[in-house]
N, C-alpha and C positions, 0 to 999 in steps of 0.2 A: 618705570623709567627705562628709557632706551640706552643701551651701553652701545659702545664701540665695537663690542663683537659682537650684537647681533647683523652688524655690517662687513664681519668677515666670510672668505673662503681660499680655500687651495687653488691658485691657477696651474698648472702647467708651465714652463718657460716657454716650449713649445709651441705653446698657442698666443703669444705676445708678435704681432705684423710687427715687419721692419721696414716691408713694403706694400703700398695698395697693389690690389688686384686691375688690373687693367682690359678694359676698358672700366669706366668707374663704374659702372654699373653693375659688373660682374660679381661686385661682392656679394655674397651670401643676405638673406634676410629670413629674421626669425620673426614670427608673427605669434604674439601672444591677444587673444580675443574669447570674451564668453567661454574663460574658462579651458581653452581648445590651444595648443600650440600646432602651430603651422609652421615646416622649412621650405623657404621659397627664395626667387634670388630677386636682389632690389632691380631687375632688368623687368620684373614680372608686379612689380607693384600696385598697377591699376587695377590689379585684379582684388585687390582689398580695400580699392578707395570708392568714394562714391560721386556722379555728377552732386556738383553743390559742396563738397568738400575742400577746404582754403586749407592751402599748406603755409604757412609762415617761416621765411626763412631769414638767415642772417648773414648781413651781406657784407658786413664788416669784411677788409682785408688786413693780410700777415703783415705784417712790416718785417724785413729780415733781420731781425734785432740783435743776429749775435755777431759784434764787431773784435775784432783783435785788431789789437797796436802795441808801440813800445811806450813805455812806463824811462823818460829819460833825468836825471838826478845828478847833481853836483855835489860832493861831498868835502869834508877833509881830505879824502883818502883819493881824492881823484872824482870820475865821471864813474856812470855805471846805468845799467839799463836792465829794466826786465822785461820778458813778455806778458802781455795781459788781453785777456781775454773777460770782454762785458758785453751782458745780457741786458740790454734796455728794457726795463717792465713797465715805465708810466709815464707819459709826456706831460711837463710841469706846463711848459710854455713852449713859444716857437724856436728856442736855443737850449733848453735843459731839461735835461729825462733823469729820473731816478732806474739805478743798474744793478746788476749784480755782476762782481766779479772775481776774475779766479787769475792767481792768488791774491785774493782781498787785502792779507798780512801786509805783502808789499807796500800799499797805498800809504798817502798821509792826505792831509786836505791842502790845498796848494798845487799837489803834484800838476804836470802836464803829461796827458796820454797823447802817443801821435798814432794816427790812423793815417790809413792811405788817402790822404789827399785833403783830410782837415784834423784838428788836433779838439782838445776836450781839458777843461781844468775841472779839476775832483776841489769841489767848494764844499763837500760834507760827507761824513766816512759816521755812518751810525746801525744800530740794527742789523748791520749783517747786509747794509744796502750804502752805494756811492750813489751820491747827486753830482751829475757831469754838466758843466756849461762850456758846450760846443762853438768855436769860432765861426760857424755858419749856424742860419736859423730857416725855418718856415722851408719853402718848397725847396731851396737850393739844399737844405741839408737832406731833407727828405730823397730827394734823388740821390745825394753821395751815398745815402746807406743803403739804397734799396740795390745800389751797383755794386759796393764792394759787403756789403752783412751777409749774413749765412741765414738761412729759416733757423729760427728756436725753437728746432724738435723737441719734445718733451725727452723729458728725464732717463725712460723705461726704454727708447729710440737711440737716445744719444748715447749712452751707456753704451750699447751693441753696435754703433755706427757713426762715421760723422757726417754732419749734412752736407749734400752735391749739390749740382747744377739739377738733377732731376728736381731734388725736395721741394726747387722754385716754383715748378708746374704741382706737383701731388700735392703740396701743404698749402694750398691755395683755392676757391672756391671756385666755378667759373664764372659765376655774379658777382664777385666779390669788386668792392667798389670805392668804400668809405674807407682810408689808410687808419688806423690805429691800433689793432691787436698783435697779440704778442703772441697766440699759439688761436690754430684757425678753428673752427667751429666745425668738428669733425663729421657731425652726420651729415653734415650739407657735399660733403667732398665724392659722396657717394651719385650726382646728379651730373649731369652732363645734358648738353642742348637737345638733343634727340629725345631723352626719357623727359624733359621740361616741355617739347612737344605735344607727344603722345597722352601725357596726362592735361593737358593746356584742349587737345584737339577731344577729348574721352567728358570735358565739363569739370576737370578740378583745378579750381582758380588757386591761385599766391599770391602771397605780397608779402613786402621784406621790410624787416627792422633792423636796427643795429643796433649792436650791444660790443664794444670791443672786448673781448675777452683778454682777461691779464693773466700772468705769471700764478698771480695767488687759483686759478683752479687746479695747478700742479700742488698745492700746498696740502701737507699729510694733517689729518685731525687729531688731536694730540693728547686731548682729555677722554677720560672714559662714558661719562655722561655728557651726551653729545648733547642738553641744552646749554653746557657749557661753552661751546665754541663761537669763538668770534668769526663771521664770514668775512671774506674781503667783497670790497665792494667792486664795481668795474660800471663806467660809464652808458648808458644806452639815451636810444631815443624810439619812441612807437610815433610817426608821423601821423599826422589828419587822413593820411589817405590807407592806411594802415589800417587806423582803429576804427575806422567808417567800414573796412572790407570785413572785421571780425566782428561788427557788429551788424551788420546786414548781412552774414552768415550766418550767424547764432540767431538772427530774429525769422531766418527762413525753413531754421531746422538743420540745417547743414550741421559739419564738422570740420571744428578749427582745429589742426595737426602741428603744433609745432617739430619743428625740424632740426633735434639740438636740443640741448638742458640750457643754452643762452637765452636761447628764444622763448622756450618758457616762461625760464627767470623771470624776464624783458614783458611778456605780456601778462602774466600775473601779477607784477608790479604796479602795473598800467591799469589795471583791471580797479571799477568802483565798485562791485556787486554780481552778482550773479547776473552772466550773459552780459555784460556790462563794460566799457573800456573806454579810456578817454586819450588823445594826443598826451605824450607823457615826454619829457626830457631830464635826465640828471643819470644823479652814483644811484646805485642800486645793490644792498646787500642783502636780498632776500633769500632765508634758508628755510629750504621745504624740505620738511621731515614729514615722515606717518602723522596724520591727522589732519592735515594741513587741506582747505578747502579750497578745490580749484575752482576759479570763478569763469573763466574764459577757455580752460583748455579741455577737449574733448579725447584725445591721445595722442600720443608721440612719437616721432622716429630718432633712435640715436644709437649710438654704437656702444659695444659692453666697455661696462668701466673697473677701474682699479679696487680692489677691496680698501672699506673703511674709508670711501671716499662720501664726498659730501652728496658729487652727483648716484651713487648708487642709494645714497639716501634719498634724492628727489624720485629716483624710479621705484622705489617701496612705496613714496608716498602716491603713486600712481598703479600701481598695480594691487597692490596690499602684501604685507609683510609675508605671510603667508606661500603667495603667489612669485615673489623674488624666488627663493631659495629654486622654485623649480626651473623657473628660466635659465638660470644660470648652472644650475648642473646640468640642462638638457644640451645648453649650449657649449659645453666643457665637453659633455660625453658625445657631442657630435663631432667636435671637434672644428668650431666658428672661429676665428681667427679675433682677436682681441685686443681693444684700445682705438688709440690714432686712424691708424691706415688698417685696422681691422671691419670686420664685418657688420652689419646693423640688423637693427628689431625695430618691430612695430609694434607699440603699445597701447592698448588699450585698458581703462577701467572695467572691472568684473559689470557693471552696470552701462559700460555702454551696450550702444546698440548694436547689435550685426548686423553684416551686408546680407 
């Protein structure tokens, strides 16, 4: 049985980004292969890929999700207002998003929230989440929030910082395209058009999926026996022209990289069989732990992640249990920069191939 601590370690606070390294490319890369770690920088990549190699990336963009407004109330006692501050985690429809906010206490269902420039009625206060129905809907709301929201830095960010006018550019992908997620799809932030050339001009093809990423990948695991957890699930899609590029890579020998534990997720979902993958659309809650048979992925790039989290469990089951613990002390004692706007790796299975 897998417990929850054999997914712990010591971080350093240290070592937790608060900002990416700039140019994006600059960050650090840790290269795990045939058993061999390599420190290289993701500016020097091609040097580990091969012609015929397809990176999969996720194209999904941030939505700025975290709005504050005032919370206004009529009482016996008079009028009365509070500040509130919500974190949109899931689009119901083209006017109501399920939130999180702070101080939730205040809320009742009824209430009116006013934001800058359109207001929100709280129709459901449950779970530790508000369901908001916004007086604008579809693109026009979309644009109010993408002008006045803040990016939804993760937790371990915000804690240390609040989000600026930079986060708009860093928390953001430069493909990014499709509006729906709630926190971006970190290893991809690492890519900038220059390095999409070089590897484009060198023979290693892309192509991109979306999978919006939500709120629940920040969610802590809770149980000790991790088949106990329930995953959250988050929307994607693998288009036709997608699962035709991953499948006439795998039929010519190549290597399918996804770019991200999303993209993964996304194309392991997608996946019929061995080498195998069809157009796919829907929720997707799939949790890969040790054991778990990759059908379509040959290794991956993503940045280090939190202990006891679910994605450090998707990277065990890619590397092997074994082979974790040394990555991440090697990357601790080298001192990699860690999370979000931290540094990234390249993973491979003990059984793949080398260049």
């Amino acid at each position: 049985m897998l417990t929850l601590s054999d997914f712990d370690f010591e971080l350093p606070e240290a070592r937790i980004a608060l900002r990416p390294l700039k140019p994006r490319p600059a960050s650090r890369l840790l290269v795990s292969q045939d058993g061999k770690i390599t420190d290289s920088n993701v500016s020097d990549l091609a040097q580990f890929l091969q012609k015929g190699d397809l990176l999969v990336f996720n194209n999904t963009k941030v939505i700025p999700a975290r709005i504050s407004g005032l919370r206004k109330r009529e009482t016996i006692h008079g009028s009365g207002e509070s500040k509130i501050e919500a974190t949109l985690i899931e689009r119901l429809n083209d006017k109501t998003w399920k939130a999180l906010a702070r101080p939730l206490k205040r809320l009742q269902k009824g209430d009116i929230i006013w934001f800058d420039g359109f207001s929100a009625e709280v129709l459901n206060k449950e779970n530790g989440e508000i369901t908001l129905e916004f007086d604008k809907s579809g693109e026009t709301l979309d644009a109010i929030i993408a002008k006045t929201g803040q990016m939804p830095l993760p937790p371990y960010i915000a804690s240390k910082r609040p989000a600026d006018a930079q986060d708009q550019v860093d928390y953001q992908t430069v493909f990014a395209k499709n509006i729906g997620a709630v926190a971006a799809p970190t290893a991809s932030l690492h890519f900038d058009q220059d390095l999409l050339d070089t590897l484009a001009e060198m023979g290693v093809n892309s192509t991109e999926v979306t999978l919006h990423v939500g709120a629940g990948t920040f969610l802590p695991v809770k149980v000790e026996n991790i088949a106990d957890h329930k995953m959250h699930s988050e929307w994607g899609e693998v288009s036709e022209a997608a699962a035709n590029a991953i499948n006439e890579t795998l039929a010519a020998g190549g290597r399918v990289i996804p770019v991200g534990t999303t993209s993964l997720r996304l194309i392991e979902t997608a996946a019929t069989g061995k080498n195998q993958i069809v157009p796919w659309v829907g929720d997707t809650d799939i949790f890969i732990t040790p054991g778990f048979e990759f059908q379509v992925t040959s290794g991956l790039m993503t940045n280090f992640h939190l202990p006891k989290s679910t994605l450090l469990m998707l990277v065990s089951a890619l590397v092997g249990l074994e082979t974790l613990p040394e990555i991440y002390t090697h990357a601790i004692e080298s001192k990699y920069r860690f999370f979000s706007y931290g540094d990234s790796s390249l993973l491979f299975p003990a059984s793949a191939e080398t260049t």
